[in-house]
C-alpha positions in Angstrom: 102.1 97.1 124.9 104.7 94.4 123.5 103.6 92.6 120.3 103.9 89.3 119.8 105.7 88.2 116.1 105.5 84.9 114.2 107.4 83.6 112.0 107.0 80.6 109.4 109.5 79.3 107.2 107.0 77.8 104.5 103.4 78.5 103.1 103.1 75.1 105.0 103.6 76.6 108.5 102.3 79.3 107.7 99.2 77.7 107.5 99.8 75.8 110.1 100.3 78.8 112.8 97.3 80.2 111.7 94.9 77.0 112.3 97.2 77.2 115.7 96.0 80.7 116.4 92.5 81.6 114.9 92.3 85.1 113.8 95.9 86.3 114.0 96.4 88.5 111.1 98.9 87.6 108.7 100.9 90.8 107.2 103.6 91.5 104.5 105.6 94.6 103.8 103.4 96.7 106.5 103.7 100.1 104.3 99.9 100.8 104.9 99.8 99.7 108.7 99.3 102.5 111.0 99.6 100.3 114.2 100.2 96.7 114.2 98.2 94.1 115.7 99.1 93.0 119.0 99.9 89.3 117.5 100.8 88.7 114.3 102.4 86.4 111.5 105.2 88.0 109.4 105.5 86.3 105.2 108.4 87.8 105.0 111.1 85.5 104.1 108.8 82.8 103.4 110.5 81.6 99.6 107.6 80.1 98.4 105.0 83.1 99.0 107.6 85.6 97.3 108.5 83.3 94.1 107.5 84.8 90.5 107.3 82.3 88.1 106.7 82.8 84.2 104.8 80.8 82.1 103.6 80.8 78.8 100.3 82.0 79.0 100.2 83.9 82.6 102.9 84.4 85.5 102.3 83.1 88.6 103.2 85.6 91.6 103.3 84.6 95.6 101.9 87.7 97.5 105.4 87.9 99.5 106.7 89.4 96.2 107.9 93.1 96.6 106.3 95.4 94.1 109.9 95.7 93.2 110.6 92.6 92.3 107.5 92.2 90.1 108.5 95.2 88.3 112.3 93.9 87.6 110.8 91.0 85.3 110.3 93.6 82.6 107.4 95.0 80.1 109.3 91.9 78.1 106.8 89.7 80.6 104.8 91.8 82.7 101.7 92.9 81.1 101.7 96.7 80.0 99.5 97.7 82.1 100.3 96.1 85.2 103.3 97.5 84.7 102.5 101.0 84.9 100.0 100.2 87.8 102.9 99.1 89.9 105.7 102.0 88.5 103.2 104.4 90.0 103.2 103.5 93.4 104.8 105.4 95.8 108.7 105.7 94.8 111.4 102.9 94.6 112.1 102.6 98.4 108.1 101.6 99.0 108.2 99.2 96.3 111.2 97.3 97.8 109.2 96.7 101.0 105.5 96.8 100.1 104.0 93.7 98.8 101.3 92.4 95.7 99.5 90.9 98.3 99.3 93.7 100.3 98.5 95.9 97.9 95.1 94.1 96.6 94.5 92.6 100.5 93.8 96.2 101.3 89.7 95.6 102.4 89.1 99.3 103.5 89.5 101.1 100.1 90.5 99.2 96.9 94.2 100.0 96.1 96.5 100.8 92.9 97.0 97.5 91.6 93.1 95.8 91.9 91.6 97.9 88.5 94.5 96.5 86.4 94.0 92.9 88.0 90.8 93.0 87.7 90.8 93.9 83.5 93.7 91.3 83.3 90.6 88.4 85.3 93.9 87.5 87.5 93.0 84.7 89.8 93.5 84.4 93.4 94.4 80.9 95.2 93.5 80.2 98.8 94.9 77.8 101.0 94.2 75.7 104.4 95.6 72.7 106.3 93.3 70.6 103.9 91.5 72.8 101.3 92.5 74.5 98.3 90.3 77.3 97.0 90.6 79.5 93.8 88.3 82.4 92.9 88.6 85.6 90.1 89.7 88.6 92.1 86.6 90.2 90.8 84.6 88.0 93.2 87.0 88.7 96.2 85.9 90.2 99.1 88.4 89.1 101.8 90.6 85.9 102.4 88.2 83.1 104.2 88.7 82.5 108.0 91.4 80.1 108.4 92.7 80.0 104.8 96.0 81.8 103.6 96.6 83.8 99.9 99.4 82.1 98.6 99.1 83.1 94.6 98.1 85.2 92.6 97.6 84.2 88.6 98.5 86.9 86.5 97.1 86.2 82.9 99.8 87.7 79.8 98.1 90.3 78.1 99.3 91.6 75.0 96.2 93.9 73.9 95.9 96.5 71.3 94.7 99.3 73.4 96.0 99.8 77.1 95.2 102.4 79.4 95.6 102.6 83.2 95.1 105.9 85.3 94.8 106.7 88.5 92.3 109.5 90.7 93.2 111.4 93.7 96.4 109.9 96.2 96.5 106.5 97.3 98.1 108.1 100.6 94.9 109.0 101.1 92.8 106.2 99.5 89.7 108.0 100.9 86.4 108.4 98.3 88.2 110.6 96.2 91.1 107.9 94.8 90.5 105.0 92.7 92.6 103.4 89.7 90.7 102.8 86.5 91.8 100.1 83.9 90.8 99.8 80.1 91.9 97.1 77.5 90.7 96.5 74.3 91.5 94.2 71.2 90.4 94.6 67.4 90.5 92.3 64.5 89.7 92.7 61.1 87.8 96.7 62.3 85.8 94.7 65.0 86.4 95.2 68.3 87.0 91.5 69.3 87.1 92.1 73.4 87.0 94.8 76.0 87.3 95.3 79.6 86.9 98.5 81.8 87.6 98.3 85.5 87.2 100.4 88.2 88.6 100.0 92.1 88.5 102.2 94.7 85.6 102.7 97.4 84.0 99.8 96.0 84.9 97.9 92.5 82.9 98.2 89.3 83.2 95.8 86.4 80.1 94.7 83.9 80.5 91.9 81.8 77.0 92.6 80.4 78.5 96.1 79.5 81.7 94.4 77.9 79.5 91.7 75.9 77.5 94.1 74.1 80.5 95.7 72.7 81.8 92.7 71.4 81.5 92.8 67.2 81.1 96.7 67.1 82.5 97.8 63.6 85.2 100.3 63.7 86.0 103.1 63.8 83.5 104.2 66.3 81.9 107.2 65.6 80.8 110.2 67.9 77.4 109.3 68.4 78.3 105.2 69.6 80.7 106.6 71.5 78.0 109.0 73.6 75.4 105.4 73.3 78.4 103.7 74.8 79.0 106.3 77.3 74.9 106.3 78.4 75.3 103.1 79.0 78.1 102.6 81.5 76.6 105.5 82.7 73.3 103.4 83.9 75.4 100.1 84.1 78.1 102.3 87.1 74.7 104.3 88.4 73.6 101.1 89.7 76.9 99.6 91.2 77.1 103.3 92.9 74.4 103.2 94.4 74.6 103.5 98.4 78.2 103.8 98.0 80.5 106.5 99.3 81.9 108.0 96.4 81.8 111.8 95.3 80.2 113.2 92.3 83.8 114.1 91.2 85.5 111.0 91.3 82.4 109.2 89.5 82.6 112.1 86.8 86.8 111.3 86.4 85.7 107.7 85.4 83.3 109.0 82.9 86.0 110.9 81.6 88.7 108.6 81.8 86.2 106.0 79.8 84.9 108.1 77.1 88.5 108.8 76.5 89.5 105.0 76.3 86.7 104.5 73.8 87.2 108.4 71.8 91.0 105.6 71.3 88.7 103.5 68.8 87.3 106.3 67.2 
């Protein structure tokens, strides 16, 4: 069967093809696509949905950008850990097609780069032929009918303790892979913020859990590190619950988190 390929020189018709044909799916590097829709709309080429631009405080990224390309900007400007999110994908041929957007648009298993995006709070900006929406990516569970993902809002980073690892093969991406993110800053031997993420079957972050960290005197020692560990245990319990993920992977987070936290002992 012949597919049918459209092409948009701007975000603007972009959007505008879409509105002209409801419920054409809009695709990027296609690295993850087994078979293609029988009608779709191609970003690639489209300038303004493949710019990164660097600000002060946070960088903004179109989802047209090549993993490639976000990865030649530098540790210098890329927060650390997104940066090893993004050096662990695949090999340097993938990340010269695949896409940001297409990484974290993935709705059938959460992908590499969402755990890291989701520690950093990026933000995720939606757009229609009259309508503007922006949401965290911790709230996102697909784009809206009719809208478009044109940015993504990467906040800079520089925090004390980083850690990003990744479960299983995201080949794969079945209920055994997931990428887990953990930052965390101190000041004066208080730990001053963390965040712990988790993506893959579903997506897991507490800022109850976080919260009650906040002004914990450090060093930790062994036993608040196990009353830490307790509770994320009955904090993830509950987000896992009905979900389709194995006793193993949810025992690699466990371990991957008492490690992050064994950092601030």
């Amino acid at each position: 069967m012949s597919k049918t390929i459209l092409y948009a020189k701007n975000s603007y018709e972009l959007i505008k093809l879409l509105s002209n044909n409801p419920g054409t799916k809009v695709v990027g590097g296609c690295t993850r696509i087994q078979t293609l829709p029988d009608k779709f709309i191609s970003v690639f080429g489209i300038k303004d949905l493949s710019q990164i631009v660097r600000h002060e405080r946070f960088i903004d990224v179109g989802p047209g950008a090549t993993l490639a390309s976000l990865l030649s900007i530098g540790q210098t400007h890329l927060p650390q850990i997104l940066c090893e999110a993004v050096s662990s994908i695949a090999n340097p041929q993938i990340r010269n097609i695949a896409t940001i957007g297409g990484n974290i648009c993935n709705m059938d298993h959460r992908l590499t780069l969402f755990a890291p995006l989701m520690a950093l709070d990026a933000r995720l900006e939606f757009k229609n032929q009259t309508e503007t929406r922006n949401e965290s990516i911790k709230n996102f569970k697909g784009i809206p009918d009719g809208f478009v993902l044109t940015n993504i809002r990467i906040p800079i980073m520089r925090p004390e303790l980083s850690i990003f690892r990744r479960i299983g093969s995201e080949q794969k991406a079945d209920h055994q892979y997931a990428s887990v993110a953990f930052l965390a800053d101190m000041e004066k031997s208080t730990i001053l913020n963390v965040r712990l993420a988790f993506a893959g079957p579903f997506t897991f972050s507490s800022k109850d859990f976080e919260n009650s960290l906040m002004g914990k005197r450090l060093p930790l020692t062994q036993k608040e590190v196990s009353q830490i560990e307790e509770s994320l245990h009955r904090e993830f319990g509950r987000a896992a619950k009905d979900q389709m993920i194995s006793d193993v992977l949810r025992q690699q987070f466990y371990n991957i988190a008492r490690y992050s936290f064994e950092q601030l002992t």
